[in-house]
C-alpha positions, 0 to 999 in steps of 0.5 A: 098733623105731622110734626115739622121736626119728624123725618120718616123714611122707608126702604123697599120691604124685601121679597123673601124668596130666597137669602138677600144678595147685595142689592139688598144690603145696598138700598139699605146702606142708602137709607141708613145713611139718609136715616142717620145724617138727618139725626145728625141735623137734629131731625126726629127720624123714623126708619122703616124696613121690612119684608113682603111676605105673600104671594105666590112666588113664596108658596111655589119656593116654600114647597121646593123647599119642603116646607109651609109658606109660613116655616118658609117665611120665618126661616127666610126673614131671619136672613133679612134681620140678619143682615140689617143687624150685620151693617149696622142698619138703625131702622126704627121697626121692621114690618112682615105683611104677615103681622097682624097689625099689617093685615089688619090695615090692608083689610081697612083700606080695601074696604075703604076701597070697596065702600068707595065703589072703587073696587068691582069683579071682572074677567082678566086675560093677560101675560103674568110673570110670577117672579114679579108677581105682575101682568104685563102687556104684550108691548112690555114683554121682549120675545115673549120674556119678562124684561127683569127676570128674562123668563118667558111670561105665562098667559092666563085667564081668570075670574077676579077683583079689580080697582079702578085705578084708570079713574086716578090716572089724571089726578096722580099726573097733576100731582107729579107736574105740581110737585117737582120733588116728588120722584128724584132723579128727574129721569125717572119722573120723566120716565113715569109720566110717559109710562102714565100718558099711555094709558093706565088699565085697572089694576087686578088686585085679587088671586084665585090660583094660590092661596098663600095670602090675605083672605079677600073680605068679599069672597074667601076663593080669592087673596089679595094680590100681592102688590095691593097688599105689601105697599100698605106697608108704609102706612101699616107701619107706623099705626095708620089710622089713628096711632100718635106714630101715624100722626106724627110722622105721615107723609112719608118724606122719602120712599127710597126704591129700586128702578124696577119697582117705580111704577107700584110706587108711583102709580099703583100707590098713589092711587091707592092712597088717594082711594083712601083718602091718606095724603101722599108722601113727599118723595120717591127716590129711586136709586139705579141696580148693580150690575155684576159684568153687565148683568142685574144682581137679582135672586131670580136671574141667578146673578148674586153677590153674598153680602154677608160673606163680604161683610164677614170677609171685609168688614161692614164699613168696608162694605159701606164705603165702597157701595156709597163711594162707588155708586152714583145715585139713581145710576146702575153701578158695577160691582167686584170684589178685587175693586172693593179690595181696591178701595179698601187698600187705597182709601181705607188703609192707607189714606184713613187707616193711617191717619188714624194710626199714626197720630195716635201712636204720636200723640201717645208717644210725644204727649202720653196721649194728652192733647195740649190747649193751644191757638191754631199756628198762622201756618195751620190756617188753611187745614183748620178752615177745611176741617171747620167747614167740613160740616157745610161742605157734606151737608151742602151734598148731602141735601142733593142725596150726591153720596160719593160727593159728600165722602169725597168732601171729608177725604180731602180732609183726610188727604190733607191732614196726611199732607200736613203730618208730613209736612210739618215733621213732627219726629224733627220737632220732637228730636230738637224738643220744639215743644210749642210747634209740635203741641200747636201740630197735635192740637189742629191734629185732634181737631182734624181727626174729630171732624173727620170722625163726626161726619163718617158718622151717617157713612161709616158708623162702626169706624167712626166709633172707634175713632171717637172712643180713641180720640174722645178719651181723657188719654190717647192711645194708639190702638189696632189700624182700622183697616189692615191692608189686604195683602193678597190683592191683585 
């Protein structure tokens, strides 16, 4: 039974086709900060990502590229790692439906399928857009086209496996009617249920026109379909069925998505677990697309944003910042470098960078860096308050998942301890050696400045660090800004 204290979440396992753009890197900010901030609350937290392996997406981009779906894979998973490491992603493991320990799984669970009678061969006919790695009814196709990737969508007929998903369509809506939490944002909820109440066909779950994947047990002319394959992931992961791991930590509390992937998530999953007989997880929180001038970040479409050459350029935390600051959860959102510079001058360098700066240099400067032992001044009062219930007041948005709500908390924090130094005149107090007003002024200063520092922690990791390691020290001193202003900006 899972233990009451464990907190398990997974992000999307990235399609490897091609290197990650920023959509990529942004469903992982979110879920690193979920991750971290339940740390901070003392949960025992595992945090899974990974990459979805097979498919024939992967065969068709591995041979333009001159090499086996294999070389293809390990090259391109690299860049995925990559990037996890380059944000400061605190993922507990990294599944590759490649692996063993995932194929191994995936076989169990269809046979369980299988033995089950929930499995059968059948002809399929339908619109099959290889991008997606999906069929589509002719209803869901505009002109023709897969709406995602807006190419036209191949018909094809064949021989194959299917299960018998239409026979948990009603089980699947009771349990989304009986657990209110069980898709976030609730437009999305609605959204599924609607798509569910038209119909749910069986799902094809093996292909024979490739051969870039899981041999199917039953006949070796066909592999496991993608998507019957990688959602496995999320139990594969963490040892299903018998590991301490899977124990203690399944259900999952939160599957984090993109919009795009919802119905694998919530219907196709489901099904499949309760074919299996596993418990469901607790929740599927979908978060919106970046747009990029109107049009969907997406390696297919060709409409890409490098989040490695913007972390390079600015910085992981810059990064960061402006993605959980910019974005509204479950919303699409827009994204463009001068406007991250924008953020980056404003609320990085100026409000926090300079906070930072300039109460060090003072504090080395009018106590050689050694913070005084004082009771608050009556007139600090108010900016003490604020700073003592900074912790209620992100946690409080924190437990909606509002992330921009929850940053916008602690740089009112930050706007008010620059009001404050400015106010309070600690260069006059200095000059006319009213020692007791400026140890008073330093002392709610420090204070400040490590609530601020304790909360970044989920949002800003690497900038909060720093500041700890500048004002957690036996003896202050002033160090390089944290954010140098961008100078070239429009």
């Amino acid at each position: 039974m899972k233990a009451k204290n464990n907190f398990y979440i997974t992000t999307a396992i990235d399609y490897p086709s091609g290197k990650p753009h920023i959509g990529h890197a942004y469903e992982k900010i979110l879920a690193d900060t979920i991750a971290r901030w339940q740390r901070s609350q003392k949960r025992n937290v595992f945090f899974l990502t990974g990459t979805d392996e097979h498919g024939q997406k992967i065969e068709k981009y591995a041979k333009q590229d001159n090499k086996s779906p294999e070389e293809f894979v390990i090259a391109m998973t690299a860049e995925f790692i990559g990037l996890c490491k380059m944000l400061n992603i605190s993922n507990d493991d990294f599944i590759r439906t490649t692996e063993k320990r995932h194929i191994d799984v995936a076989l169990a669970i269809l046979k369980k399928a299988m033995d089950k009678g929930d499995i059968y061969k059948d002809k399929y006919e339908g619109y099959y857009c290889v991008d997606c790695e999906c069929f589509y009814l002719e209803r869901d196709l505009i002109d023709g086209k897969c709406a995602v990737h807006k190419k036209p969508a191949d018909w094809i007929e064949e021989d194959g496996y299917f299960f018998k998903m239409s026979m948990y369509q009603q089980k699947v809506l009771d349990h989304i009617a009986n657990n209110q939490d069980f898709i976030f944002p609730k437009t999305r909820r609605n959204e599924i249920i609607n798509r569910i109440k038209e119909g749910v066909r069986d799902l094809s779950i093996s292909r024979s026109n490739f051969s870039w994947g899981i041999p199917f047990p039953a006949d070796k002319e066909h592999v496991i379909f993608v998507w019957f394959d990688a959602l496995i992931n999320y139990v594969s992961g963490i040892g299903y069925p018998d590991s301490p791991r899977f124990e203690d930590f399944w259900p999952a509390d939160i599957h984090l998505i993109g919009k795009d992937i919802l119905w694998f998530h919530t219907m196709v999953w489901m099904a499949i677990l309760m074919s299996a007989d596993i418990e469901l997880p607790k929740a599927v929180f979908v978060h919106g697309f970046i747009n990029l001038q109107g049009e969907k970040i997406s390696k297919s479409s060709g409409v890409l944003v490098d989040p490695v050459a913007l972390i390079e350029k600015y910085g992981a935390d810059s990064l960061r910042y402006f993605l959980l600051r910019e974005m509204s959860f479950g919303e699409d959102g827009n994204f463009s470098e001068q406007a991250l510079i924008r953020r980056i001058n404003s609320d990085l360098a100026n409000d926090l960078g300079n906070l930072i700066h300039r109460s060090a240099t003072m504090i080395e400067k009018y106590v050689q860096g050694n913070v005084p032992i004082k009771r608050i001044a009556e007139h600090q009062v108010t900016l003490w308050e604020f700073a003592e219930n900074l912790n209620n007041s992100v946690a409080e948005q924190m437990q909606i998942y509002n992330f921009a709500q929850a940053l916008s908390k602690i740089w009112e924090v930050i706007n008010l301890a620059n009001k404050f130094i400015e106010d309070t005149k600690p260069w006059v107090l200095f000059k006319e050696n009213k020692q007791e007003q400026l140890s008073d002024f330093i002392f709610i200063l420090n204070f400040v400045i490590n609530k601020v520092q304790e909360n970044l922690q989920p949002f800003m990791p690497e900038t909060a660090d720093k500041i700890q390691q500048q004002f957690s020290s036996g003896c202050i001193k002033k160090q390089e800004p944290l954010f140098p202003r961008i100078e070239d900006a429009d």
